[in-house]
C-alpha positions as CSV (number, residue, x, y, z in Angstrom):
1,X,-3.4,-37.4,-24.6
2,X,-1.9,-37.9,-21.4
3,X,-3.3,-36.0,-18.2
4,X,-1.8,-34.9,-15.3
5,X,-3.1,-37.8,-12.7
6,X,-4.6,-39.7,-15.4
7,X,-8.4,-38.0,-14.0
8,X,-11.4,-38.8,-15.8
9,X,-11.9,-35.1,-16.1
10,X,-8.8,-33.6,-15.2
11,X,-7.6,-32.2,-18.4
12,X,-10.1,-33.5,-21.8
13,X,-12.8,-31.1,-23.0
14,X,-16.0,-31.0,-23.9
15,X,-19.3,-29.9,-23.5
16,X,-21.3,-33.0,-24.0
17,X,-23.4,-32.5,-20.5
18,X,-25.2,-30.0,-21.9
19,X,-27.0,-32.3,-24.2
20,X,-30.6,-33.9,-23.4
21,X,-30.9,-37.6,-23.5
22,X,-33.7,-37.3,-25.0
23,X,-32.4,-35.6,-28.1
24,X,-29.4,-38.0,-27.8
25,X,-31.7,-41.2,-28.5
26,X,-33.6,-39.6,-31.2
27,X,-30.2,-39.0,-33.0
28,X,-28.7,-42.0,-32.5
29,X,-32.3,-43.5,-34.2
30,X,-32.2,-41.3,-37.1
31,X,-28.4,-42.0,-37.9
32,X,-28.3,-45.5,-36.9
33,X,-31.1,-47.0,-38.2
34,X,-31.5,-44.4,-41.1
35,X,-35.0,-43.9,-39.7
36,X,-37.0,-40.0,-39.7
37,X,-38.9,-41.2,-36.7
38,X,-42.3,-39.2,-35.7
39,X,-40.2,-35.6,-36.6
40,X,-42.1,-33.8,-39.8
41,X,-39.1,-32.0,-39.9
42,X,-36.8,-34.7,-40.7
43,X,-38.7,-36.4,-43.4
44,X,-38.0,-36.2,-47.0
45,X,-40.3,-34.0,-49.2
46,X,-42.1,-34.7,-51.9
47,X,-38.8,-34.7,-53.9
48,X,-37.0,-37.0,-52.0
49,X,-34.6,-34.4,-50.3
50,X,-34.0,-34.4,-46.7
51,X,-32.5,-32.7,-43.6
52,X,-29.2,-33.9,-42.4
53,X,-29.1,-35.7,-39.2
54,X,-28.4,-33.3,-36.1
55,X,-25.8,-36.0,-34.6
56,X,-23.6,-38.5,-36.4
57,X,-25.0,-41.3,-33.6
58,X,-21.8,-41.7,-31.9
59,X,-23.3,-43.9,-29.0
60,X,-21.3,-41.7,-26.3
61,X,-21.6,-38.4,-28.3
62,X,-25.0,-38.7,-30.4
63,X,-25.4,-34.7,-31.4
64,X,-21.6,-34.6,-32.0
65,X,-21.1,-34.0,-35.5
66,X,-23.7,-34.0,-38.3
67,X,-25.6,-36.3,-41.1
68,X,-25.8,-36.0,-44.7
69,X,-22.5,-34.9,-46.0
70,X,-18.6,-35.7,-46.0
71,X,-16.4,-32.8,-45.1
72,X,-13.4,-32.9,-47.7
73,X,-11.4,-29.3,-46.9
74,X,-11.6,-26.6,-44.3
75,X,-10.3,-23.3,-45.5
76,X,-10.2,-21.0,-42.3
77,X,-9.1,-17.3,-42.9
78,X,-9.4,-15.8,-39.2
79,X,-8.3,-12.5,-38.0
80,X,-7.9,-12.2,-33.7
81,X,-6.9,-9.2,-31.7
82,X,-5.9,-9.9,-28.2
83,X,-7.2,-6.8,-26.6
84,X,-10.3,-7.4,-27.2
85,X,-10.5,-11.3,-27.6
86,X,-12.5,-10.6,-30.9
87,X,-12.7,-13.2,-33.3
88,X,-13.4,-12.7,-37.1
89,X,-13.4,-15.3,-39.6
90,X,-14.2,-17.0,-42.9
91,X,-14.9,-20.3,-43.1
92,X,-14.5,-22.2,-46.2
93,X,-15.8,-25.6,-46.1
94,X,-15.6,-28.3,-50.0
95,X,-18.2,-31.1,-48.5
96,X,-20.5,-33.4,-50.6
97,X,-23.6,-34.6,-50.2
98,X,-24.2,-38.1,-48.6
99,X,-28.4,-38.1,-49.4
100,X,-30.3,-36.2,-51.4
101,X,-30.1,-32.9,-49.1
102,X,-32.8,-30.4,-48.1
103,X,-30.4,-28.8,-45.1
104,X,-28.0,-29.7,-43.1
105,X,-26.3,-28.2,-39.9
106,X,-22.5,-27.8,-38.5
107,X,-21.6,-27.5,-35.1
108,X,-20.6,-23.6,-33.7
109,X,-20.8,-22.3,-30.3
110,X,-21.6,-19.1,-29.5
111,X,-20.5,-17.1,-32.5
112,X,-22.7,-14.4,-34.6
113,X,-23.2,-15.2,-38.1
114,X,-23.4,-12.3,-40.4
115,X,-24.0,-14.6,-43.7
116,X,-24.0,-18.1,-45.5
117,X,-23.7,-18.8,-48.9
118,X,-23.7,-22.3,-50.7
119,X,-22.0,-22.7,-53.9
120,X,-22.1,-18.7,-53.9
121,X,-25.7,-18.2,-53.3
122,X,-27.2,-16.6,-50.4
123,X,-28.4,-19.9,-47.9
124,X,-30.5,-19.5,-45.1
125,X,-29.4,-19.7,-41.6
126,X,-30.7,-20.2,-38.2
127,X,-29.4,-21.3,-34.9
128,X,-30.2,-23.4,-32.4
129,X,-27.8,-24.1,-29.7
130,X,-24.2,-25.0,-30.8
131,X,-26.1,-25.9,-33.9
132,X,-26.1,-23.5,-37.3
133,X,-29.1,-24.8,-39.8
134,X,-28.0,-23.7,-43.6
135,X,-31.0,-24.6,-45.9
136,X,-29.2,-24.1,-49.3
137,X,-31.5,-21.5,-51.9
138,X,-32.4,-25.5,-53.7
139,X,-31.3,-28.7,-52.5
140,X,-28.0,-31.0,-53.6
141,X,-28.4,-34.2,-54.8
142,X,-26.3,-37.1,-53.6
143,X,-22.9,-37.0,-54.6
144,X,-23.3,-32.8,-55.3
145,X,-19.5,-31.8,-54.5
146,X,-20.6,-28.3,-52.8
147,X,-18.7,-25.3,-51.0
148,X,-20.2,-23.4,-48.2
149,X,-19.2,-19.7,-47.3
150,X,-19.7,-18.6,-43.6
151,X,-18.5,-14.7,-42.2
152,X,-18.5,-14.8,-38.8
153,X,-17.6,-13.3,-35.7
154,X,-17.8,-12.7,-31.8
155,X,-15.5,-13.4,-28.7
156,X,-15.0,-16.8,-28.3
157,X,-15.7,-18.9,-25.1
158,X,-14.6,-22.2,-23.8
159,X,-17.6,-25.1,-23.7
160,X,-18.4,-26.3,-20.4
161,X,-18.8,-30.1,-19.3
162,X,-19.5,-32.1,-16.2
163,X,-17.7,-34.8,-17.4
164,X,-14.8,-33.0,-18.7
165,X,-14.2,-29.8,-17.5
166,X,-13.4,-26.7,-19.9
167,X,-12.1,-26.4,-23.1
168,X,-11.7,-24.9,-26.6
169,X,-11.1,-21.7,-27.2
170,X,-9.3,-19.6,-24.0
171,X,-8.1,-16.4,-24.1
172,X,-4.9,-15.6,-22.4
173,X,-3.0,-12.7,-21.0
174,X,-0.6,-12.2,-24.3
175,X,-3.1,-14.1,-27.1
176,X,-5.3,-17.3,-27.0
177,X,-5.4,-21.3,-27.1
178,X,-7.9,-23.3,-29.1
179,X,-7.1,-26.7,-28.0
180,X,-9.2,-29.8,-26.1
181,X,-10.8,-33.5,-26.4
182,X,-13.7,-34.5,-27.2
183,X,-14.5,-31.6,-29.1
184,X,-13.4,-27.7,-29.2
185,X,-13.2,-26.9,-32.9
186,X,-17.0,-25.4,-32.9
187,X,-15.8,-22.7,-30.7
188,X,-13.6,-21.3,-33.0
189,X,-15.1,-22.1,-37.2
190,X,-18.2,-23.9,-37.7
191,X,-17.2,-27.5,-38.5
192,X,-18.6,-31.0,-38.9
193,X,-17.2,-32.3,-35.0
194,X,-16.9,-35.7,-35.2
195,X,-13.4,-37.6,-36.0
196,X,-15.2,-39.9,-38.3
197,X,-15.6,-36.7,-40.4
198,X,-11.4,-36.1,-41.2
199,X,-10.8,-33.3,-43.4
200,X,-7.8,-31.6,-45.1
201,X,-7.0,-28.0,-43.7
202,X,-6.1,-24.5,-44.6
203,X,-5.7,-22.3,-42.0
204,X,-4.5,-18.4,-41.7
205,X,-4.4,-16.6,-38.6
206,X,-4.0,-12.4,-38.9
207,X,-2.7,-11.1,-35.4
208,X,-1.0,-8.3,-33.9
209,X,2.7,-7.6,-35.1
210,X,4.8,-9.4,-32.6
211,X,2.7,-12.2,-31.9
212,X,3.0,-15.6,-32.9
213,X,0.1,-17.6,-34.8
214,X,0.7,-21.2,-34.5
215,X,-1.5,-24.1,-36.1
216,X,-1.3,-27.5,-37.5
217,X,0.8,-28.9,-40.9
218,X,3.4,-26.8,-42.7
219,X,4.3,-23.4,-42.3
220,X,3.5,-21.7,-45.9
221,X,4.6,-18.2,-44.8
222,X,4.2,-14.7,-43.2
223,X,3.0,-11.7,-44.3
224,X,3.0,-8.5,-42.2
225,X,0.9,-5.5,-43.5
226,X,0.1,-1.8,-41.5
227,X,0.8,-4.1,-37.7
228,X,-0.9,-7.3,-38.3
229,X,1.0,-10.4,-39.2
230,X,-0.8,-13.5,-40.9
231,X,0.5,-16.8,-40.2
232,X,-0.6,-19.6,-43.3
233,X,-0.4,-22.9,-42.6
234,X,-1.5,-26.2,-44.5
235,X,-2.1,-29.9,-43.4
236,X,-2.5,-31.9,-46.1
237,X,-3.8,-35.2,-44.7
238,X,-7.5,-35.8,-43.2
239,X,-7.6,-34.7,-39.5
240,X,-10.1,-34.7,-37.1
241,X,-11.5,-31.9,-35.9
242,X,-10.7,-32.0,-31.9
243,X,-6.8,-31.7,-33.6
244,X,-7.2,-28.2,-34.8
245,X,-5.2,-26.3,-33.1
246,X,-4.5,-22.5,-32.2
247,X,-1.8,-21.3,-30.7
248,X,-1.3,-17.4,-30.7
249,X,0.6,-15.2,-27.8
250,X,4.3,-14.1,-27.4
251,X,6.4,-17.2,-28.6
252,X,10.2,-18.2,-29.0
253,X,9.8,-20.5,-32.4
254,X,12.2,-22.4,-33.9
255,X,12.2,-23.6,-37.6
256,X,14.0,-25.8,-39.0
257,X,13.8,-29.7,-41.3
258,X,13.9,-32.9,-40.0
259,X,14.2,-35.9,-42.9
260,X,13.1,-33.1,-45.7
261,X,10.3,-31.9,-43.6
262,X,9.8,-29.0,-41.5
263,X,10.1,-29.1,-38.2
264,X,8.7,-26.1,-35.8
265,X,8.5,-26.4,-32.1
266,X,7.7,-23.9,-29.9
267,X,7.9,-22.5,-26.3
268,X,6.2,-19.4,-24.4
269,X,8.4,-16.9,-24.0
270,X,7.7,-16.8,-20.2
271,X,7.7,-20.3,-19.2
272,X,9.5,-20.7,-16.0
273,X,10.7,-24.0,-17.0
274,X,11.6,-23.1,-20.4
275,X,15.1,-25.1,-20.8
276,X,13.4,-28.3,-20.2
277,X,11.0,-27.8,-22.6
278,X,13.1,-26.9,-25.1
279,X,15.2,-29.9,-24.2
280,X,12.3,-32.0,-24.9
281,X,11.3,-30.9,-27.9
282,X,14.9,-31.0,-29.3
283,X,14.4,-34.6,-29.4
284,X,11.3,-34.7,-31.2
285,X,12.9,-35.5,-34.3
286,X,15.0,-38.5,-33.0
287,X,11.5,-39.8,-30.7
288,X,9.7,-40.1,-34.3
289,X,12.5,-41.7,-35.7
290,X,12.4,-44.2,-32.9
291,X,8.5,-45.0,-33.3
292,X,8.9,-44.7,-37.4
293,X,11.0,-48.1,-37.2
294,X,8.2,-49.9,-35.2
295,X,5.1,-48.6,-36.3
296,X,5.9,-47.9,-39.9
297,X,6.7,-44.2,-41.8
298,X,5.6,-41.1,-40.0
299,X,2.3,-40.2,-41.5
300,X,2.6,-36.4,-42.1
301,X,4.3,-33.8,-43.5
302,X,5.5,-32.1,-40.8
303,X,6.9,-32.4,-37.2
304,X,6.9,-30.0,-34.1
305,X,5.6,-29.2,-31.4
306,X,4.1,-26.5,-28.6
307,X,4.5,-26.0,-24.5
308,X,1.8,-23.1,-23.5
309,X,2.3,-21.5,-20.3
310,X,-1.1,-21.7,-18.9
311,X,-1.8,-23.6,-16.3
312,X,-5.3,-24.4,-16.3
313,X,-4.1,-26.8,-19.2
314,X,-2.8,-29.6,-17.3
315,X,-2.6,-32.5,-20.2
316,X,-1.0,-32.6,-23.4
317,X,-2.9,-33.1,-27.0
318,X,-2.0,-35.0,-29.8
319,X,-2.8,-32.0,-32.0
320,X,-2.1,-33.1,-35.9
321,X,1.8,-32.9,-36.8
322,X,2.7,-30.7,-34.0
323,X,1.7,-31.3,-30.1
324,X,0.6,-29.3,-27.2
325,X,2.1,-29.2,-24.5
326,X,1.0,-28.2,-20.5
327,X,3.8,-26.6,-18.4
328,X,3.3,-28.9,-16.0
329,X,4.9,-31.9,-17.6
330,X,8.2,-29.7,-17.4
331,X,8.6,-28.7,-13.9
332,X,10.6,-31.4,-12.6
333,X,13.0,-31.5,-16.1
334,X,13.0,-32.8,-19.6
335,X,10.4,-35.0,-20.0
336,X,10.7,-37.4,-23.2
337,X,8.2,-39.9,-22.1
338,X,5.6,-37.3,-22.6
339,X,6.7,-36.2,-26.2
340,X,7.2,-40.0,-27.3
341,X,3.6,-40.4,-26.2
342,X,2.0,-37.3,-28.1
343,X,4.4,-38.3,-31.4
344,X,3.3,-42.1,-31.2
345,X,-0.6,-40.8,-31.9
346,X,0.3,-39.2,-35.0
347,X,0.1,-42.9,-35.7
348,X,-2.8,-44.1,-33.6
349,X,-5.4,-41.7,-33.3
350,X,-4.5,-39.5,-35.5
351,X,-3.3,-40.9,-39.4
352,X,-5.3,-44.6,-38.0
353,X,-8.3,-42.3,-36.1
354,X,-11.3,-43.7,-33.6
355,X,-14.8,-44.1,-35.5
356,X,-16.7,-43.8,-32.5
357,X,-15.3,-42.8,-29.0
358,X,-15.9,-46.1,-27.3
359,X,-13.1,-47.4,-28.9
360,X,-10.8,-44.8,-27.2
361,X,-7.9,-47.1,-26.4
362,X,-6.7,-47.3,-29.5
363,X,-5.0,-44.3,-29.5
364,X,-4.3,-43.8,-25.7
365,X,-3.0,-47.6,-25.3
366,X,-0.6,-47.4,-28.3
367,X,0.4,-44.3,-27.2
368,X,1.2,-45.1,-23.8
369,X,3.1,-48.2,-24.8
370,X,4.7,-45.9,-26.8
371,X,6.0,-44.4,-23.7
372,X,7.1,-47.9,-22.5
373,X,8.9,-48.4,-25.6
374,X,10.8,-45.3,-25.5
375,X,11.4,-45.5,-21.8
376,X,13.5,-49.0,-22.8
377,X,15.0,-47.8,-25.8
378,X,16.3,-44.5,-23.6
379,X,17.9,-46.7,-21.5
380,X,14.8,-46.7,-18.7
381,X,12.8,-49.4,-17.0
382,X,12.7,-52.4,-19.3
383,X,9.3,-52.8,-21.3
384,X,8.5,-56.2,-19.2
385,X,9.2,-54.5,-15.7
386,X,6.7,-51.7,-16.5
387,X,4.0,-54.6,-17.8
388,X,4.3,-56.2,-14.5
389,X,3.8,-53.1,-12.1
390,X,1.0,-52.1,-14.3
391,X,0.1,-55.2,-14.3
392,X,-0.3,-55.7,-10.6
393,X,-1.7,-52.2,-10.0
394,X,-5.0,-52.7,-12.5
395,X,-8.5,-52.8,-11.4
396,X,-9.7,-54.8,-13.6
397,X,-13.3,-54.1,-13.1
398,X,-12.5,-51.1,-15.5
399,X,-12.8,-51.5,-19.0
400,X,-10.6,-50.4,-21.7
401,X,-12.9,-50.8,-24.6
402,X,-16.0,-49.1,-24.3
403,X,-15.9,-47.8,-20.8
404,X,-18.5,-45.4,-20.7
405,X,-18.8,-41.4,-21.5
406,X,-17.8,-40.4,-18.3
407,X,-15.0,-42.9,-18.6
408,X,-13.0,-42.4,-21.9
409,X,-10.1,-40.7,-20.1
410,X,-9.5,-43.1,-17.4
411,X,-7.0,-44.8,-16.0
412,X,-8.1,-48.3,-17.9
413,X,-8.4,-46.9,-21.4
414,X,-4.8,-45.9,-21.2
415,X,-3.0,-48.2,-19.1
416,X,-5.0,-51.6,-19.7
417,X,-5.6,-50.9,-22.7
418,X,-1.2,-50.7,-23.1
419,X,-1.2,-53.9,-20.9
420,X,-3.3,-55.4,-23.6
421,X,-0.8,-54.3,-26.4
422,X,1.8,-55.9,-24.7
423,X,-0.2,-58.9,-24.0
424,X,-0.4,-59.2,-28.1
425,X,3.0,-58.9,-28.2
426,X,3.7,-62.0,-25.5
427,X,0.8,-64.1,-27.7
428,X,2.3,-63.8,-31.0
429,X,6.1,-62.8,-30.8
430,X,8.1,-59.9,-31.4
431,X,8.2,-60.3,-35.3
432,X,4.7,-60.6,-36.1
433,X,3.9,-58.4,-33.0
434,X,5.9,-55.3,-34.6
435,X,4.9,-56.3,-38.3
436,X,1.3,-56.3,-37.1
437,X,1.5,-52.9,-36.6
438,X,3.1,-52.1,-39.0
439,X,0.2,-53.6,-41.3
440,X,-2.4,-51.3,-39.6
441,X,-1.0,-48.3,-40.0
442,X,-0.2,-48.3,-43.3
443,X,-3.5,-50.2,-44.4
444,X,-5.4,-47.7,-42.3
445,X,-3.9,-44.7,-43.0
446,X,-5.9,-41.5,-42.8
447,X,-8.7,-43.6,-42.3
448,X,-10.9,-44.6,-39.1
449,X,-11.6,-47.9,-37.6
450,X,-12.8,-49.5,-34.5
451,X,-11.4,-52.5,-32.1
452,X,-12.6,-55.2,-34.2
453,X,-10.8,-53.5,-37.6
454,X,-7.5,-54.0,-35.4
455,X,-8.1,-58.0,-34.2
456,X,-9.4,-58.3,-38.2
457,X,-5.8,-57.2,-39.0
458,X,-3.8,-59.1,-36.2
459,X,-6.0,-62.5,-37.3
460,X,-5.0,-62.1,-40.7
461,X,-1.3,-60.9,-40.3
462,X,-0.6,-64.0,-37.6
463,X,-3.0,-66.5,-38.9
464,X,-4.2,-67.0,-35.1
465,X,-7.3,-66.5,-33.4
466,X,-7.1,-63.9,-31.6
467,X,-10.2,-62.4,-30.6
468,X,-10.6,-64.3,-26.8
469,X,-7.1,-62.6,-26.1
470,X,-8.6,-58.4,-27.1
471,X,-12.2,-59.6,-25.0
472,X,-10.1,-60.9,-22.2
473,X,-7.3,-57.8,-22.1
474,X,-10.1,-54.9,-23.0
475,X,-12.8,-55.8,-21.2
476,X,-12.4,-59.1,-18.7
477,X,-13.3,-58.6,-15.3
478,X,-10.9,-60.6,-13.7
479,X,-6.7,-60.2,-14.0
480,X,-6.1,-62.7,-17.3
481,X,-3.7,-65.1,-17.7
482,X,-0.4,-63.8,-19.4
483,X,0.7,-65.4,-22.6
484,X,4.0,-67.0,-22.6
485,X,5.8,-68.5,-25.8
């Protein structure tokens, strides 16, 4: 995700501030370590079931998320009217049972609930926050395959952070965009909102005749009945939730195939800078072509891509199969750089995903080298050029890996953390460099992994050592020496 300025908390969203430390540590205890702690409510009854964690225990995010089950499928069936920013929806969700489960919660902010049912029985629910608390009628065993109903409704709202501004769900003059990083899924369908927790989607949006509906995956149709038009779409490889995307509002889309797949971009129909973004979404297709020959087959089944018109979105997001984009990246002309960046993390971040968010750089420093790459390839500055400006201009007090909550969109984690992909590239050589890569996203795909997974890979693939080299690019303090061969 690049943003305008490369700002800590110029463009990502979240709304992690509004989370007590205190609850933080007790999460990370009970996930980590596996431990109940001093909570009666969290220890296992005289049967052996047990509440889910409130938290996966991400060390930056500890209540992002939730324990005691694996999300397999979302299916969302949503119905939104712009003149009254009312949301309606049905949520779906195949999960199974990681423990032996009492409860367990999913993540959903500010929405009513008007019912649950698990496996078709009626479930309790409370809330408490952004959490919803479903205690099934009896509990599910470990490795129960179960389906959860949930009928819900209300005007969504965009969540709040100090850190990273607003984000999630936004209504707009002509419609609405769900869209932001770290999280904003929970505004719009209750959901397990982690990226450890990938999933397989669904998703059908009903709106007002003449709007569009856009989403992730591949179009499965229209259907228009007494006004309202619903939009189907289907992505059939594990995504994280912060790349669930809405899109809806007045919309010129284009369909079309690109290698067998379809391809739909789209632009608002008001954009004052509409030519170059349709210029630079035209070479979408010919971008992921590029980035398929060095990083390996593209990892979905569908291609595309969005450019909004509103402008307090001022970054672009690698939403799954089909990117969104700010206006702002337009305004001067086509702008490539920015597409080959949001197409190179389909790769890394989003088919090869983060397991926690320290480890951050693996998406946004493959993707910005991506940018190098193209750049090169496009007949730009050369790949070596661009690694010595950046180079020279790097505080290397800054970490790339693990730099902080506050600090996951900075400056480092995007730009050292490409100087240190290039730096692999010096150490071991073009061919191994390339095939490396190539290695890890086809051995990792649709999983998640963390730094070490990656040096695991590049050990084995180059038979060198090189774990010194990732300390001394991620997280040195002082400007390292730069491999020559």
């Amino acid at each position: 995700m690049p943003v305008i300025g490369l700002v800590g908390n110029g463009g990502a969203m979240a709304a992690a501030g509004r989370r007590a430390a205190a609850a933080a540590l007790a999460a990370v205890l009970m996930v980590v370590t596996g431990c109940t702690g001093g909570d009666p409510t969290l220890r296992a009854g005289a049967d052996g079931f047990r509440p889910g964690a409130e938290g996966i225990g991400d060390p930056y995010f500890p209540r992002y998320g939730n324990g005691g089950y694996d999300v397999a499928h979302y299916r969302l069936e949503l119905r939104y009217d712009p003149d009254t920013d009312r949301l309606t929806g049905v949520a779906t969700i195949t999960a199974t049972a990681s423990q032996d489960l009492s409860r367990f919660n999913l993540d959903l902010a500010g929405l009513t609930v008007r019912s649950v049912q698990v496996d078709g029985v009626e479930a309790r629910h409370e809330r408490d926050g952004d959490e919803l608390v479903i205690t099934p009628a009896k509990g599910l065993p470990r490795q129960t395959r179960f389906t959860t109903r949930i009928d819900y409704e209300g005007v969504p709202e965009p969540l709040i952070s100090g850190d990273f501004g607003a984000g999630g769900f936004m209504a707009t003059p002509d419609g609405a965009i769900a869209l932001g990083q770290p999280e904003s899924a929970s505004t719009w369908f209750p959901v397990n909102d982690h990226p450890s927790d990938k999933a397989t989607y669904d998703i059908e949006i009903t709106v007002p005749e003449g709007k569009s509906a856009l989403s992730n995956g591949v179009p499965q149709g229209t259907r228009t009945v007494d006004g309202w038009t619903t939009w189907r779409w289907s992505e059939p490889e594990p995504m994280a939730s912060y790349l669930a995307t809405l899109v809806i509002g007045d919309y010129r889309v284009r369909t079309g195939e690109h290698r067998g797949r379809p391809m739909v971009t789209a632009v608002a129909s008001g954009l004052a800078a509409n030519a170059a973004a349709e210029a630079s979404l035209a070479r979408t297709g010919e971008i992921a072509d590029f980035l398929a020959d060095r990083f390996g087959p593209y990892p979905f089944a569908a291609y595309g891509g969005i450019v909004v018109s509103d402008d307090r979105i001022r970054y672009a997001l690698e939403t799954q199969s089909r990117p969104v984009y700010s206006p702002v990246f337009f305004r001067s002309g086509p702008n490539d750089g920015v597409v080959a960046h949001e197409l190179a993390h389909q790769w890394f971040g989003n088919s090869v995903s983060i397991r926690r968010w320290a480890d951050l750089w693996l998406n946004e420093g493959f993707a910005t080298y991506a940018e190098w790459l193209w750049a090169e390839h496009d007949g730009g500055e050369p790949v070596s050029e661009t690694f010595t400006r950046e180079y020279a201009a790097t505080d290397w007090s800054q970490p790339a890996l693990d730099p902080g909550r506050a600090g996951i969109f900075s400056r480092a984690v995007y730009k050292r953390g490409a100087l240190a992909v290039h730096a692999l590239r010096l150490a071991v050589g073009d061919e191994l460099f390339f095939r490396i890569l190539r290695t890890w996203t086809a051995e990792r795909r649709a999983s998640n992994a963390v730094t070490s997974d990656l040096v695991s890979v590049a050990e084995r693939v180059s038979g060198q050592r090189l774990g010194p080299l990732f300390d001394t690019w991620l997280t040195g303090t002082t400007a390292p020496p730069v491999p020559s061969r």
